[in-house]
N, C-alpha and C positions, 0 to 999 in steps of 0.2 A: 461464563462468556459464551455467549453465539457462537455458532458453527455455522452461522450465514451472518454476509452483512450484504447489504441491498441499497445501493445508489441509485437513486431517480436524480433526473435532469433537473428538479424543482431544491433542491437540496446541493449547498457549497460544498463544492470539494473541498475546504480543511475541515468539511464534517468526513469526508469517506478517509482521509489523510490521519485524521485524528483514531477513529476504533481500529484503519489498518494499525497503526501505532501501538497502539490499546491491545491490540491481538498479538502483536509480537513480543512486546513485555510479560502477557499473560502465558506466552507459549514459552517463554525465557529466554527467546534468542535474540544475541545481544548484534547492537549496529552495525558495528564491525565484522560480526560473519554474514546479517544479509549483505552490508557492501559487495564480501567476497563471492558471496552466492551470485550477486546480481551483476559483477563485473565495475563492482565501483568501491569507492573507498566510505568507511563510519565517516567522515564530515559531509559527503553530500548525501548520506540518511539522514543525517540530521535537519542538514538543511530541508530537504525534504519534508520531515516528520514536524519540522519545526512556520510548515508552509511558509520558509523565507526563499524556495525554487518549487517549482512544479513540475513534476516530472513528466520525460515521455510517455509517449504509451508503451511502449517496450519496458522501459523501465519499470512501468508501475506493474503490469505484466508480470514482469522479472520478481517484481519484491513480492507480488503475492505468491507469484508458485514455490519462493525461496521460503514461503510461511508455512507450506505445506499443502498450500489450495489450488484448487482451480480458479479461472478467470473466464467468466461467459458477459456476453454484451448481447441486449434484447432490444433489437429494436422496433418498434411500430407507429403506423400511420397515427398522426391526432387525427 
């Protein structure tokens, strides 16, 4: 498993939705304690994980550093 994942704006979010996903299974932590971590309950990880809601930004924020990560955003001029 990567220890980076890298979203560009050319690229869907249920691609970034899906390895965060992917990373949390790999790391074993299950939905219901990021819920807790992130101030929400296992069904709207799921929904989430399952892109049937899309999260804020605080939340998705929330669910990576609850994964053990950091969160950086790059932005630049085209």
């Amino acid at each position: 498993m990567k220890d980076t994942i890298v979203y560009t704006n050319d690229m869907p979010v249920d691609e970034l939705i899906n390895n965060l996903a992917a990373l949390r299974r790999f790391k074993g932590i299950k939905q219901k304690d990021v819920g807790v971590m992130v101030g929400s309950v296992k069904s709207n990880i799921s929904r989430m994980e399952h892109n049937i809601h899309s999260p804020s930004f605080k939340t998705l924020k929330a669910y990576i550093e609850a994964l053990g990560y950091d969160f950086e955003i790059v932005v630049w001029e085209r």
